[in-house]
C-alpha positions in Angstrom: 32.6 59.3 -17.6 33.1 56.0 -19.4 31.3 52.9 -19.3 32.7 51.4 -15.4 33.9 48.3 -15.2 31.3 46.0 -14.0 33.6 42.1 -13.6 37.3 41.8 -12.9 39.7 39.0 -13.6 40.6 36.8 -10.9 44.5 37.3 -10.7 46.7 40.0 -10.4 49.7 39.4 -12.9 51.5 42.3 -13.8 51.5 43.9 -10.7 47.6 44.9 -11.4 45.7 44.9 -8.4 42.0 45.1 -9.3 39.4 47.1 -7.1 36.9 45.0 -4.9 35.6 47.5 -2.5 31.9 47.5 -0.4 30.8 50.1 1.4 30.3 53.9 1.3 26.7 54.5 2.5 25.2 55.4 5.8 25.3 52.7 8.8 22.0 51.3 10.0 20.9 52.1 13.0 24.2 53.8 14.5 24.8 56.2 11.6 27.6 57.8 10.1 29.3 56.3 6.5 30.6 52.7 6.3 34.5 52.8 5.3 34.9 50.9 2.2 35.8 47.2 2.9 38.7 46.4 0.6 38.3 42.5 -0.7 40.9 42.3 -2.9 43.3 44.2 -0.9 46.4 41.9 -2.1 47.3 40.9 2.3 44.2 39.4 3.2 41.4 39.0 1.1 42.1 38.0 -2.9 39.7 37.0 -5.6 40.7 33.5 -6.3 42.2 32.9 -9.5 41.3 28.9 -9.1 37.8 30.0 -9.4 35.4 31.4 -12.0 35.9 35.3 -12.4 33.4 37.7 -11.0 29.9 36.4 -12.3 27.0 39.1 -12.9 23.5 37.6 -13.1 20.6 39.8 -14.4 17.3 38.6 -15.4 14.7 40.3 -16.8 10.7 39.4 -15.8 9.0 39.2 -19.1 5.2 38.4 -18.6 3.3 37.8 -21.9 0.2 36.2 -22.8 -1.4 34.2 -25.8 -3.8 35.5 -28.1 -6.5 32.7 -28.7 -6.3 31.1 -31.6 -3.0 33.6 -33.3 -0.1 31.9 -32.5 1.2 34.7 -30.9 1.2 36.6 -27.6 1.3 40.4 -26.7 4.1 41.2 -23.6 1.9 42.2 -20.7 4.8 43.8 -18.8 8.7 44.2 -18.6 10.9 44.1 -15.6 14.2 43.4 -13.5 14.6 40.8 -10.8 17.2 41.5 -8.6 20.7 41.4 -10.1 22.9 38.8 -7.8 26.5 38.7 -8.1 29.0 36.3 -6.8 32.7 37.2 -6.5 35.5 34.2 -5.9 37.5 35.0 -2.4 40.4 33.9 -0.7 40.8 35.1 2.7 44.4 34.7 4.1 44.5 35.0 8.0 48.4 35.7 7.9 47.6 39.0 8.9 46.7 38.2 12.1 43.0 38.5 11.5 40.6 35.3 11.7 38.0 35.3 8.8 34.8 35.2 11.0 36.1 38.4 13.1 36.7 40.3 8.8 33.5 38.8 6.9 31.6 39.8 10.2 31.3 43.9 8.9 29.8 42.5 5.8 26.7 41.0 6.5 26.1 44.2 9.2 27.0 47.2 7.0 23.3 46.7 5.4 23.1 48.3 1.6 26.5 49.4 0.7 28.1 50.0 -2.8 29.7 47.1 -4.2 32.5 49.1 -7.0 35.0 47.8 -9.4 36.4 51.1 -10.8 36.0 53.3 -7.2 33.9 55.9 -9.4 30.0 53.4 -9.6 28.5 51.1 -7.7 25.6 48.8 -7.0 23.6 49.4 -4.0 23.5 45.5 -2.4 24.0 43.5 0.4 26.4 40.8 1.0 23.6 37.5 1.3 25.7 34.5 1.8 29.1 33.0 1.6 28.7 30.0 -0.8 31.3 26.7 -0.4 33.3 28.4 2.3 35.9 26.0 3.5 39.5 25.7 4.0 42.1 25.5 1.3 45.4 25.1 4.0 44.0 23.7 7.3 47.2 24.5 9.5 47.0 28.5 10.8 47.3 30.5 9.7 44.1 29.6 7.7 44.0 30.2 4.0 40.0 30.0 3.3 37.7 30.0 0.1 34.7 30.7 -1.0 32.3 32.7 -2.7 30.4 35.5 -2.0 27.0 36.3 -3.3 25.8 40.0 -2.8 22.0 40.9 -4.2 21.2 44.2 -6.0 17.8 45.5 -5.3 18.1 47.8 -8.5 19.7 46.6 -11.2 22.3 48.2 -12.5 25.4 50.4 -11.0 25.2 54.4 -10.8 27.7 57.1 -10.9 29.3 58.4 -7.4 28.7 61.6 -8.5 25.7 63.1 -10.4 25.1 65.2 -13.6 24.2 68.6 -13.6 23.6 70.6 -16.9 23.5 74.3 -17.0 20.0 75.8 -16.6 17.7 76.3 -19.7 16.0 79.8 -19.4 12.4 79.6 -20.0 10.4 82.5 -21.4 6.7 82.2 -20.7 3.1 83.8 -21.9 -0.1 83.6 -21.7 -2.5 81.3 -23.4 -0.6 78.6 -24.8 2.4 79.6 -23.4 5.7 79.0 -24.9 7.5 76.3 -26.2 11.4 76.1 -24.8 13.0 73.3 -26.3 16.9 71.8 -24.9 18.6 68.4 -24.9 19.9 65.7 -22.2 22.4 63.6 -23.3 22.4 60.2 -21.3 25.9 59.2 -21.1 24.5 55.8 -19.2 23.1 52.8 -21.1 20.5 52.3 -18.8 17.2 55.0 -18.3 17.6 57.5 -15.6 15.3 59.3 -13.4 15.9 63.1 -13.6 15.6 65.9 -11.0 14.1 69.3 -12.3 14.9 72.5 -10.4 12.7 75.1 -11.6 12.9 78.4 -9.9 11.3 81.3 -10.7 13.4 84.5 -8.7 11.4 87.2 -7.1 12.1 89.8 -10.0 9.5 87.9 -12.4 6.5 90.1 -12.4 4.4 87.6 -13.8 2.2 84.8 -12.0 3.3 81.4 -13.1 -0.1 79.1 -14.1 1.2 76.2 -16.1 4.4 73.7 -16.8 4.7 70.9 -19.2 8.0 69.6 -19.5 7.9 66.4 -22.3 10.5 64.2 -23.3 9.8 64.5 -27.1 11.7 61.8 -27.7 10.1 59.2 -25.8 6.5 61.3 -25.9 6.4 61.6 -21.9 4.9 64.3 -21.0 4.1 66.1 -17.1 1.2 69.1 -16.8 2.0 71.3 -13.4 -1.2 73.1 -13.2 -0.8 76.2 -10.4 -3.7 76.6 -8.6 -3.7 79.2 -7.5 -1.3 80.8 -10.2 2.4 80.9 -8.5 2.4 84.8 -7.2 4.8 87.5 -9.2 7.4 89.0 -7.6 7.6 85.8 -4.9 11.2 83.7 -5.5 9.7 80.0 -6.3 12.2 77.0 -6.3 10.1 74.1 -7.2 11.9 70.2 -7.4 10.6 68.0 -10.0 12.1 64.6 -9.1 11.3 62.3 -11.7 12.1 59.3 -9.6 9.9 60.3 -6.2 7.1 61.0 -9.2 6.8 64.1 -6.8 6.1 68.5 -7.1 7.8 69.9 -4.0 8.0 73.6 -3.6 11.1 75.3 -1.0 8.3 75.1 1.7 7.9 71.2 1.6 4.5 72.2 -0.3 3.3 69.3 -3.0 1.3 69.8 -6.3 -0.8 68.4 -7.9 0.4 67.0 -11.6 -1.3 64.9 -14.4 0.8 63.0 -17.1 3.7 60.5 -16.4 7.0 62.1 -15.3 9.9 62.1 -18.1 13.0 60.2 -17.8 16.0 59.8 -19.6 16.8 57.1 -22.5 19.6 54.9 -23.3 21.5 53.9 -25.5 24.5 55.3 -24.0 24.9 58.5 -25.6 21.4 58.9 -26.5 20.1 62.9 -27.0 16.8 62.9 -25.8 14.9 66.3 -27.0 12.8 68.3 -24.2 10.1 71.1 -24.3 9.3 73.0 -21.2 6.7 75.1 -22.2 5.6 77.6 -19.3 2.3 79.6 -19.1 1.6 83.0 -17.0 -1.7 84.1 -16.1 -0.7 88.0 -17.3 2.3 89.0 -19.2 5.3 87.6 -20.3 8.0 86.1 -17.3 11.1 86.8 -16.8 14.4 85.3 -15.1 12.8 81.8 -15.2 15.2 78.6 -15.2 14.9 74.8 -15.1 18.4 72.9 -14.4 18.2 69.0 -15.0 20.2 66.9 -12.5 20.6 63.0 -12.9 22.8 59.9 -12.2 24.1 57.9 -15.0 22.8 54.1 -14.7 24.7 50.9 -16.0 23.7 47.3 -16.7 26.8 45.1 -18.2 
């Protein structure tokens, strides 16, 4: 899909009606999905066009420190504070609906997704209403404000994830072999990749080795069997690059050395694999790896 859109004008002239929606995710506590709350449903709530636009605040934690005596430092380590955003809002109790009884569902829904384009979101939580008060003091109320929701991860992901078709991989002894494919990262942020390797129950060779590297970025993750993975056994083995976890159809972990490969921006970006796969005796057969992911966006 294309890039989503991440801030939204505060009006709606030409009959536009832009998309302000939060929810979508599982309930605490009592379960089941929260409905998406519309707040810029064009009756009750509106962004307010008096106001600043949507604002999207993202900083970065750089840590560096000085070498003595060079002028000069070396960056220690690089992350993301948590992304706040802060939409204008007019609520409009002409509907017949006070504003404490509609903003009540938003602070209680916990982590919901916060979209602009009905097709990402941002995982967040609504954490105040700034400079609430009231714009006509006569009911029905009109009120403003502002609210502030905080992102935990920052950056918006697909509703739905990417699947690419599976890359057979042939496999020997020794060294193995080397089976090279592509993922193309259509978001411009990294993403954390889900490997399904399964092996079926016609492969009569035992399975002792996996390294799957991102060539491009030079990340590389050893699966050492040990025992060897037993011929003529169907194996479906998940290799979640986010969980940094080895989980076999039986809830069975394994062991792994090396650092787990993700996927690289910029959007567009064809990062180059190798899965190279080693059998204790013979050559396999019927082998497959399939790559799953969810596209990731910072504005």
């Amino acid at each position: 899909m294309p890039a989503p859109v991440y801030s939204v004008p505060a009006d709606t002239r030409y009959g536009v009606r832009q998309v302000v929606k939060f929810g979508g995710l599982a309930v605490p506590i009592v379960g089941g999905v929260q409905s998406y709350i519309d707040i810029m449903d064009g009756v009750s709530w509106f962004l307010d066009p008096k106001q600043n636009g949507v604002e999207i605040k993202i900083d970065r934690h750089l840590v560096s420190s000085p070498y003595l005596w060079r002028a000069k430092s070396a960056l220690q380590s690089d992350d993301y504070y948590p992304v706040i955003v802060t939409i204008p809002l007019l609520y409009d109790e002409s509907s017949g609906t006070n504003f404490q009884t509609a903003r009540a569902p938003l602070f209680t829904a916990g982590t919901q997704n916060l979209t602009f384009d009905n097709a990402t979101g941002l995982q967040c939580r609504l954490n105040a209403i700034r400079n609430l008060r009231m714009r006509i003091t006569s009911a029905p109320y009109l009120w403003e404000g502002q609210f502030e929701f905080i992102g935990y991860e920052p950056f918006w992901k697909d509703f739905n994830t990417t699947t690419q078709a599976a890359t057979p991989l042939t496999g020997s002894t020794g060294a193995g072999t080397s089976n090279p494919f592509t993922i193309t990262n259509a978001g411009n942020f990294w993403a954390e990749p889900v490997f399904t390797f399964f092996i079926p129950n016609t492969n009569a060779a035992p399975i002792a080795k996996l390294i799957l590297t991102n060539t491009t970025s030079g990340e590389a993750l050893t699966i050492a069997f040990g025992p060897n993975l037993t011929a003529g056994v169907a194996w479906t083995l998940t290799i979640d690059c986010g969980a940094m976890t080895v989980t076999d159809q039986n809830g069975v972990q394994y062991d792994f050395s090396g650092s787990f490969p993700l996927l690289y921006p910029p959007a567009g970006t064809v990062n180059s694999f190798t899965a190279v796969l080693v059998t204790g005796s013979g050559a396999s057969s019927g082998v497959t790896l399939t790559p799953v992911w969810t596209n990731r966006w910072v504005p």
